[in-house]
C-alpha atoms as a printed R data frame, in Angstrom:
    type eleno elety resid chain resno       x       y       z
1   ATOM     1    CA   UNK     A     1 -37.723  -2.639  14.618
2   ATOM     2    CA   UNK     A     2 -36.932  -0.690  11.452
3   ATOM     3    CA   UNK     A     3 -33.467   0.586  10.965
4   ATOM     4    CA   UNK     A     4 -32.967   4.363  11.253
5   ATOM     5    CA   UNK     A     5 -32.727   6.478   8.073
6   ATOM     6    CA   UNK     A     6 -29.131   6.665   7.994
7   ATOM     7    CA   UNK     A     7 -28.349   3.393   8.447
8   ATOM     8    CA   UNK     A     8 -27.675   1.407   4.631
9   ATOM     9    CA   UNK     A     9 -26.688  -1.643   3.230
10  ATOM    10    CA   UNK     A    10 -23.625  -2.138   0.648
11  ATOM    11    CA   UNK     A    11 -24.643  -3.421  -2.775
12  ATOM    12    CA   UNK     A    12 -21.394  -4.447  -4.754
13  ATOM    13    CA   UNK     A    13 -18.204  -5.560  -3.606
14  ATOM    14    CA   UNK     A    14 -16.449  -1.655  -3.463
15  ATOM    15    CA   UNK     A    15 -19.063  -0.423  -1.308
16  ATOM    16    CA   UNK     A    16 -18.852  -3.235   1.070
17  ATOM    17    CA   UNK     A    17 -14.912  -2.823   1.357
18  ATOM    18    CA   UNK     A    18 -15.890   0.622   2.344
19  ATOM    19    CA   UNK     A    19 -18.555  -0.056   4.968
20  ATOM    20    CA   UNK     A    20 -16.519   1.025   7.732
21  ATOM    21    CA   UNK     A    21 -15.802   4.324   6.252
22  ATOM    22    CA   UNK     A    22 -18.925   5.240   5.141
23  ATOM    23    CA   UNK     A    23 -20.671   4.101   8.631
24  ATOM    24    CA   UNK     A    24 -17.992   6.395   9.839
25  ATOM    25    CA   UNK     A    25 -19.017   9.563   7.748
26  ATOM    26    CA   UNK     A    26 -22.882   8.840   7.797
27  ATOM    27    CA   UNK     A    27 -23.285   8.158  11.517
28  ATOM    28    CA   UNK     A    28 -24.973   5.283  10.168
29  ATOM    29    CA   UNK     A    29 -24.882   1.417  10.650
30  ATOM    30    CA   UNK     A    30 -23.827  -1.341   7.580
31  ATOM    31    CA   UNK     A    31 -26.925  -3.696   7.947
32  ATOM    32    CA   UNK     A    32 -27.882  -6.509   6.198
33  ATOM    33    CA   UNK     A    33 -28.736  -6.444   2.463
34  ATOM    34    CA   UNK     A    34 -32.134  -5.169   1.981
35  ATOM    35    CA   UNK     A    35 -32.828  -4.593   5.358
36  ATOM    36    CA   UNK     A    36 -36.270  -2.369   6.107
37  ATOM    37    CA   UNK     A    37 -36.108   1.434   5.801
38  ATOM    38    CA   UNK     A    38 -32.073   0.823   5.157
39  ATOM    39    CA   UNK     A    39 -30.980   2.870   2.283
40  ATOM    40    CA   UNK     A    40 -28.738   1.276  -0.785
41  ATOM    41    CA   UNK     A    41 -25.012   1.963  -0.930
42  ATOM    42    CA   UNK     A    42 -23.934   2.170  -4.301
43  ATOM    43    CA   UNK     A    43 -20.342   3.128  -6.140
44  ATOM    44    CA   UNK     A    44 -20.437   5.452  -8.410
45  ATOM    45    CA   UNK     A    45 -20.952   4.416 -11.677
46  ATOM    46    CA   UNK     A    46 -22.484   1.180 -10.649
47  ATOM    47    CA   UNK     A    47 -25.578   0.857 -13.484
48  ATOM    48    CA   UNK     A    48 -26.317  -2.565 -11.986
49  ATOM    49    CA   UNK     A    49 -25.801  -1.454  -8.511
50  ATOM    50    CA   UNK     A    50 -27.982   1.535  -9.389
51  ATOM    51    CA   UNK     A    51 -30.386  -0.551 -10.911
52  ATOM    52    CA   UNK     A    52 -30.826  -3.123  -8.100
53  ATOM    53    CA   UNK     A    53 -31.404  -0.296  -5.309
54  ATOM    54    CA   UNK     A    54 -34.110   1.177  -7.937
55  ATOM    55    CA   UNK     A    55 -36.117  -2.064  -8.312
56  ATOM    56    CA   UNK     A    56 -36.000  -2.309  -4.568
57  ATOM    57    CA   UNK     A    57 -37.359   0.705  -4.000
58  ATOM    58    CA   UNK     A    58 -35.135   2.027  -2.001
59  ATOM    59    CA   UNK     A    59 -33.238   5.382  -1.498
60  ATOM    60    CA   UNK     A    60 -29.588   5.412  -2.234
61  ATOM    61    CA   UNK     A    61 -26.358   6.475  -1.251
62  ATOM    62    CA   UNK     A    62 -23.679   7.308  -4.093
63  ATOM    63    CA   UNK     A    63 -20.280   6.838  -2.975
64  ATOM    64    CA   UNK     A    64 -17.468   7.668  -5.037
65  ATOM    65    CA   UNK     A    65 -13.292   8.890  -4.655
66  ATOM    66    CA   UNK     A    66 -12.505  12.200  -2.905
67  ATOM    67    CA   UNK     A    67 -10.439  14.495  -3.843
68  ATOM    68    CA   UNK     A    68  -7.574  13.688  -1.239
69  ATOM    69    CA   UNK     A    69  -6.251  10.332  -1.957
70  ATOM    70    CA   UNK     A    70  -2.630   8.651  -1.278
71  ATOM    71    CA   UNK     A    71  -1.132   6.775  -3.543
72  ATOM    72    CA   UNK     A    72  -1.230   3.496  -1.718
73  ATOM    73    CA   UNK     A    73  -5.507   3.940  -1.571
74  ATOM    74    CA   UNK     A    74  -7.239   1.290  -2.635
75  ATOM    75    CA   UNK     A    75 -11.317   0.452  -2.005
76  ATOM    76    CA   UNK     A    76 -10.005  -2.925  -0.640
77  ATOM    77    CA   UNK     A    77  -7.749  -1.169   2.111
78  ATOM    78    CA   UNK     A    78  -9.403   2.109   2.541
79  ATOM    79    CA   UNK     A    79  -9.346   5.819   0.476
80  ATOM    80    CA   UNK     A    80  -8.372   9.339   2.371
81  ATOM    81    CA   UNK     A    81 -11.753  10.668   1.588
82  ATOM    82    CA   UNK     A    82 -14.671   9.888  -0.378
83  ATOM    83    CA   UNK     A    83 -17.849  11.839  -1.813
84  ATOM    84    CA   UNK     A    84 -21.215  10.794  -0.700
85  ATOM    85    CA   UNK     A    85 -24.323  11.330  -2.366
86  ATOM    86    CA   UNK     A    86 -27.260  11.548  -0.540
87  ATOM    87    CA   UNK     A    87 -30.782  13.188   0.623
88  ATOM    88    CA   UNK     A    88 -28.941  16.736   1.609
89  ATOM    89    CA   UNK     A    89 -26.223  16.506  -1.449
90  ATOM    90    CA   UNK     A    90 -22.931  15.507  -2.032
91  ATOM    91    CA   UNK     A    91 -20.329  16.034   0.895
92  ATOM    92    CA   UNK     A    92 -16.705  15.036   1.409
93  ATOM    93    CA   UNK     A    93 -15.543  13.347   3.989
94  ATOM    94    CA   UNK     A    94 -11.574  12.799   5.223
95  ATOM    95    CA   UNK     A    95 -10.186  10.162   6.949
96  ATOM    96    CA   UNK     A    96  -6.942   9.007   8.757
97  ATOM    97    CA   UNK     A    97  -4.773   6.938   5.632
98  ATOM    98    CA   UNK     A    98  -3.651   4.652   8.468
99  ATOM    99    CA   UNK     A    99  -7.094   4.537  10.739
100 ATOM   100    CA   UNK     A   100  -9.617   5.223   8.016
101 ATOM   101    CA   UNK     A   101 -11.011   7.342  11.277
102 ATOM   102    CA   UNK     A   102 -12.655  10.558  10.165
103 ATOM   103    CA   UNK     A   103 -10.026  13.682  10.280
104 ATOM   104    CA   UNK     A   104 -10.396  16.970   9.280
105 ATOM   105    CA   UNK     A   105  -9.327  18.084   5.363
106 ATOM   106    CA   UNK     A   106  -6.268  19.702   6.843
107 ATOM   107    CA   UNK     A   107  -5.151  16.497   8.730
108 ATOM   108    CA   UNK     A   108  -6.341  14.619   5.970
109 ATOM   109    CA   UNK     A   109  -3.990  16.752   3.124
110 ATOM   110    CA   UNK     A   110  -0.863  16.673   5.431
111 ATOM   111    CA   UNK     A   111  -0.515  12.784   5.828
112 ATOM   112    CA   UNK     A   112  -1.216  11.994   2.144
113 ATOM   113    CA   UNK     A   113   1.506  14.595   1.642
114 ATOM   114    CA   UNK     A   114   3.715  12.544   3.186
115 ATOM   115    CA   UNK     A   115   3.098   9.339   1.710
116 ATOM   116    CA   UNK     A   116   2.988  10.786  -1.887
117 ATOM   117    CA   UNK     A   117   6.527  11.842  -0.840
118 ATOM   118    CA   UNK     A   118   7.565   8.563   0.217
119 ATOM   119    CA   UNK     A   119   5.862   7.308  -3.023
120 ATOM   120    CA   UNK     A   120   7.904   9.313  -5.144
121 ATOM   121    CA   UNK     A   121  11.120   8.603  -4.013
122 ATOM   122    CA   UNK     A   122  10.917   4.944  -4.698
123 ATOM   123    CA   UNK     A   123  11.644   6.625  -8.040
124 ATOM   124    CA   UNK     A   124  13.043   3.195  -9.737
125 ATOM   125    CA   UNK     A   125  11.802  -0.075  -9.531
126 ATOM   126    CA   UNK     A   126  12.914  -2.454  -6.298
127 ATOM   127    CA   UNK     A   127  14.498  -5.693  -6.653
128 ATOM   128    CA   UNK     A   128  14.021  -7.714  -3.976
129 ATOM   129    CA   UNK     A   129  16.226 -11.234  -3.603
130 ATOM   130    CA   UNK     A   130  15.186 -13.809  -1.220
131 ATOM   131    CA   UNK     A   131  12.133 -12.482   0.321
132 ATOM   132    CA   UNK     A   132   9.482 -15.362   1.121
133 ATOM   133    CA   UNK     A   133   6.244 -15.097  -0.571
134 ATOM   134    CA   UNK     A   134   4.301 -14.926   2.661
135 ATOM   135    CA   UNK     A   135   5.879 -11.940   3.494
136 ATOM   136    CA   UNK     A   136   5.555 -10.121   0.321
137 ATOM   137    CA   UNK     A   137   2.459  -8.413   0.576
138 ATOM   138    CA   UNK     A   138   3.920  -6.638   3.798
139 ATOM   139    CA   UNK     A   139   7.095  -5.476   2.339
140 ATOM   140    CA   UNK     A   140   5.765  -4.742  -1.336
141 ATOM   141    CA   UNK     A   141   4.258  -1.272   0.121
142 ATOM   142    CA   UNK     A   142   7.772  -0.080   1.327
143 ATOM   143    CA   UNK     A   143   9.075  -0.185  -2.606
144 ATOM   144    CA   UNK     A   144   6.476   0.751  -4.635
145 ATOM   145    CA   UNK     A   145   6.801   4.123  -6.483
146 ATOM   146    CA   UNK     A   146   6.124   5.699  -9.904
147 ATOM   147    CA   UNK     A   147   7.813   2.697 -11.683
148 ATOM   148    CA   UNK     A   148   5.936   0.155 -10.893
149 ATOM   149    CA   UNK     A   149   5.886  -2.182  -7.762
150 ATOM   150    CA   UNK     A   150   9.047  -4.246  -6.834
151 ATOM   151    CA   UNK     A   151  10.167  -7.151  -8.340
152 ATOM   152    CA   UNK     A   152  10.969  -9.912  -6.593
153 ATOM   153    CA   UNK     A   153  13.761 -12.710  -7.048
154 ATOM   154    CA   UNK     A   154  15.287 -15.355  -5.157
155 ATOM   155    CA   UNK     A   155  18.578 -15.941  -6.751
156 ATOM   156    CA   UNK     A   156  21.790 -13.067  -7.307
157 ATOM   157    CA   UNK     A   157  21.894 -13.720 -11.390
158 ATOM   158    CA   UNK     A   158  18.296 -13.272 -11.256
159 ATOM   159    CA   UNK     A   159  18.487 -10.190  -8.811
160 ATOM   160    CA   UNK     A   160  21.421  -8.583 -11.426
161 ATOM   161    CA   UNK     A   161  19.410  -9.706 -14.678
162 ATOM   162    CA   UNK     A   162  16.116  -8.099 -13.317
163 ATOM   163    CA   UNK     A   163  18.216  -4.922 -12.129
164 ATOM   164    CA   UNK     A   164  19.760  -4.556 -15.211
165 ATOM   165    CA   UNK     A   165  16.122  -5.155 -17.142
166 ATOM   166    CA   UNK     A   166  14.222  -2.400 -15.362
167 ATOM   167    CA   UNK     A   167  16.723  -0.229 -13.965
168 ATOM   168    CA   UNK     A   168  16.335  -0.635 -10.826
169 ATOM   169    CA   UNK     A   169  17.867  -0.701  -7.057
170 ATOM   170    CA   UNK     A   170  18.799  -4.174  -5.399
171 ATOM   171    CA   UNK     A   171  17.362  -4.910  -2.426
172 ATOM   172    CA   UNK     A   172  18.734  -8.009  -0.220
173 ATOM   173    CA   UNK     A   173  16.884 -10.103   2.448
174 ATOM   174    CA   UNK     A   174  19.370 -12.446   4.222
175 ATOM   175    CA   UNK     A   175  19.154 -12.246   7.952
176 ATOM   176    CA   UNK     A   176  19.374 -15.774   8.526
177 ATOM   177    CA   UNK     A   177  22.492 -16.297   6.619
178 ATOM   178    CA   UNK     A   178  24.322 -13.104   7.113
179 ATOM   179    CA   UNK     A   179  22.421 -11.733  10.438
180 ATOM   180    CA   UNK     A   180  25.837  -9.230  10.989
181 ATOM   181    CA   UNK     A   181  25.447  -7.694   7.746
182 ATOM   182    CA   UNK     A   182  22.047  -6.905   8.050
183 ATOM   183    CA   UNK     A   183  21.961  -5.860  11.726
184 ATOM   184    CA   UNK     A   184  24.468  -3.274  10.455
185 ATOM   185    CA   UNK     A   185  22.699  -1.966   7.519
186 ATOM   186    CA   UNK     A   186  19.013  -1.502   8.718
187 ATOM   187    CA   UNK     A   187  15.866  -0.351   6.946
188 ATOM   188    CA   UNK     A   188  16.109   3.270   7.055
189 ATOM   189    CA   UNK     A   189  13.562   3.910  10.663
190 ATOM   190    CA   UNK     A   190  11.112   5.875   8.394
191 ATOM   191    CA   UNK     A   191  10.482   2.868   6.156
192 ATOM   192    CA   UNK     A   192  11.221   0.136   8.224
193 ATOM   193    CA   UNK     A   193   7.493  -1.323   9.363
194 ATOM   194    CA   UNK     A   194   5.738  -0.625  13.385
195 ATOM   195    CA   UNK     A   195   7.190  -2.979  16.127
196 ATOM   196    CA   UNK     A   196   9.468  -4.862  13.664
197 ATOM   197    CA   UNK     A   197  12.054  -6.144  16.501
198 ATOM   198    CA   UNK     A   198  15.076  -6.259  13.825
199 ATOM   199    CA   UNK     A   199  16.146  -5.684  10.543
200 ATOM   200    CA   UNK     A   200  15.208  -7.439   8.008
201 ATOM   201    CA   UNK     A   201  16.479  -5.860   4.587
202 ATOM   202    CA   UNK     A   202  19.525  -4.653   3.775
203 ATOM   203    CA   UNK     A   203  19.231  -2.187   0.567
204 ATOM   204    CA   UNK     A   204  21.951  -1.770  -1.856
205 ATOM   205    CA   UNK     A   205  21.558   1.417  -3.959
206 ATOM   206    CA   UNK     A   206  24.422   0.941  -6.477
207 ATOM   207    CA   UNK     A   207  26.604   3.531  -7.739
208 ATOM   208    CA   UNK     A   208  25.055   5.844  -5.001
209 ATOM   209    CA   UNK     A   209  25.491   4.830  -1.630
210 ATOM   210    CA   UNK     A   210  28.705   3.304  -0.047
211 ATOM   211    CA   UNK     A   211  29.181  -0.214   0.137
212 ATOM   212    CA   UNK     A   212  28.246  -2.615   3.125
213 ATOM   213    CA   UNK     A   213  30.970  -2.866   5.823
214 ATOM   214    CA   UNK     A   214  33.247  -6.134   5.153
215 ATOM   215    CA   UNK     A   215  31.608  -9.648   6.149
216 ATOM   216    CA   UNK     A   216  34.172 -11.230   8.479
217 ATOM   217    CA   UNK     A   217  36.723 -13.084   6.753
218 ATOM   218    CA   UNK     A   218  35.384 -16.669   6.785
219 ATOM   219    CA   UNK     A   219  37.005 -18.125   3.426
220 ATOM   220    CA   UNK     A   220  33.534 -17.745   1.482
221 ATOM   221    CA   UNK     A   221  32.489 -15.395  -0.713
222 ATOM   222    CA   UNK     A   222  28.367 -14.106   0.253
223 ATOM   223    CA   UNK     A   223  26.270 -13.719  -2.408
224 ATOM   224    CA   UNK     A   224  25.882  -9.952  -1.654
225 ATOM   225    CA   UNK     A   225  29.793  -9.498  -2.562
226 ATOM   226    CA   UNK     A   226  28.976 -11.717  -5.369
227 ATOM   227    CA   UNK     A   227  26.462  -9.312  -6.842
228 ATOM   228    CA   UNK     A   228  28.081  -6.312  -5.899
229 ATOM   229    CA   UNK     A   229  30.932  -7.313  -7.726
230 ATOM   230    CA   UNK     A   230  28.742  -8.444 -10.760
231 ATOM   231    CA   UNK     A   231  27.397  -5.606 -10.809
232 ATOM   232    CA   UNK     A   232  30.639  -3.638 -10.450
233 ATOM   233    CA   UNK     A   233  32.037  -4.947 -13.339
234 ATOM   234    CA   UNK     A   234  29.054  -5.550 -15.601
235 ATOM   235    CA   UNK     A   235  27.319  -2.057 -15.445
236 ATOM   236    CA   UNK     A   236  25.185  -1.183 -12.136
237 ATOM   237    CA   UNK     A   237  21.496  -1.608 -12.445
238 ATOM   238    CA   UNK     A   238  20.292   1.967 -12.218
């Protein structure tokens, strides 16, 4: 059995990152490569992609970036809408940033409002100190901005130095030595990531925001006083 008309197969790796969303727009299925009566999904600009569907003989679909995108799009994770070229023209289609489910424009414009806003007021780079790699990928969206994504550390000196380097905010991840401080000082709730069931970063904005409440008095200095006060007295990484 043939597949129906609007059904397609992805040729390149962007269009098959984008499968989902353009079975979504199309009302068509993602079928194997070179599948019968299937047309050829191909991303704009793709000569060899282009080139491939041609000498197969096939129809294609030209998919390339709409005109409402957040700043966090990528093809790998999804874009807010994309332009598809095909038998009855180009048309735009809008989706959810977080469901990549279809929306309407209005929908659409409204949420990547929002994230361009939380985009731009990561206005300086991030710091972060002690943050396993494993859990970098999930945090790294939280800081990025318009200077670049965070940088990451694992020791104070190299947290200040970094600071000091790009001008940035100092951002602290030590819940398992200091679980008080940060279960005092939690992520802000419209940054802090769905169903986390604690804190897990405490964020020092020097020269801007008050300073932590006082550790209890154990006889040790923590390494956040210890870079607060380096920072204090050497110039605060802004």
């Amino acid at each position: 059995m043939e597949a129906a008309s609007t059904d397609f197969f992805a040729i390149g790796p962007t269009v098959r990152h984008l499968c989902a969303e353009i079975a979504a727009a199309t009302g068509g299925a993602c079928v194997r490569f070179g599948r019968s009566g299937a047309r050829a999904a191909v991303w704009r600009g793709d000569a060899l992609s282009a080139r491939l569907a041609a000498a197969l003989g096939r129809h294609t679909l030209v998919v390339e970036p709409g005109p409402l995108l957040s700043p966090y799009d990528t093809p790998a994770t999804g874009l807010a809408s994309l332009r598809i070229h095909g038998p009855d023209g180009a048309r735009v289609h809008h989706f959810d940033p977080w469901t990549r489910r279809p929306v309407s424009p209005e929908d659409c414009a409204e949420k990547v409002a929002w994230l361009a806003a939380r985009f731009a007021e990561n206005d300086r780079r991030v710091v972060y100190v002690g943050i396993s790699k494993w859990k970098r990928p999930a945090l790294d969206v939280f800081a990025a901005g318009p200077a670049g994504p965070p940088v990451h550390t694992m020791t104070v000196a190299d947290a200040v130095a970094a600071g000091r380097r790009h001008g940035a905010r100092v951002q602290c991840a030590w819940p398992v030595w200091w679980p008080e401080r940060c279960a005092q000082n939690p992520i802000p709730s419209r940054t802090r990531p769905l169903n986390t069931p604690a804190p897990m970063v405490l964020c020092l904005k020097t020269r801007e925001s008050r300073s932590p409440p006082d550790p209890p008095n154990t006889g040790q200095t923590h390494p956040l006083d210890t870079m607060r006060n380096t920072l204090a007295r050497g110039g605060a990484a802004r």
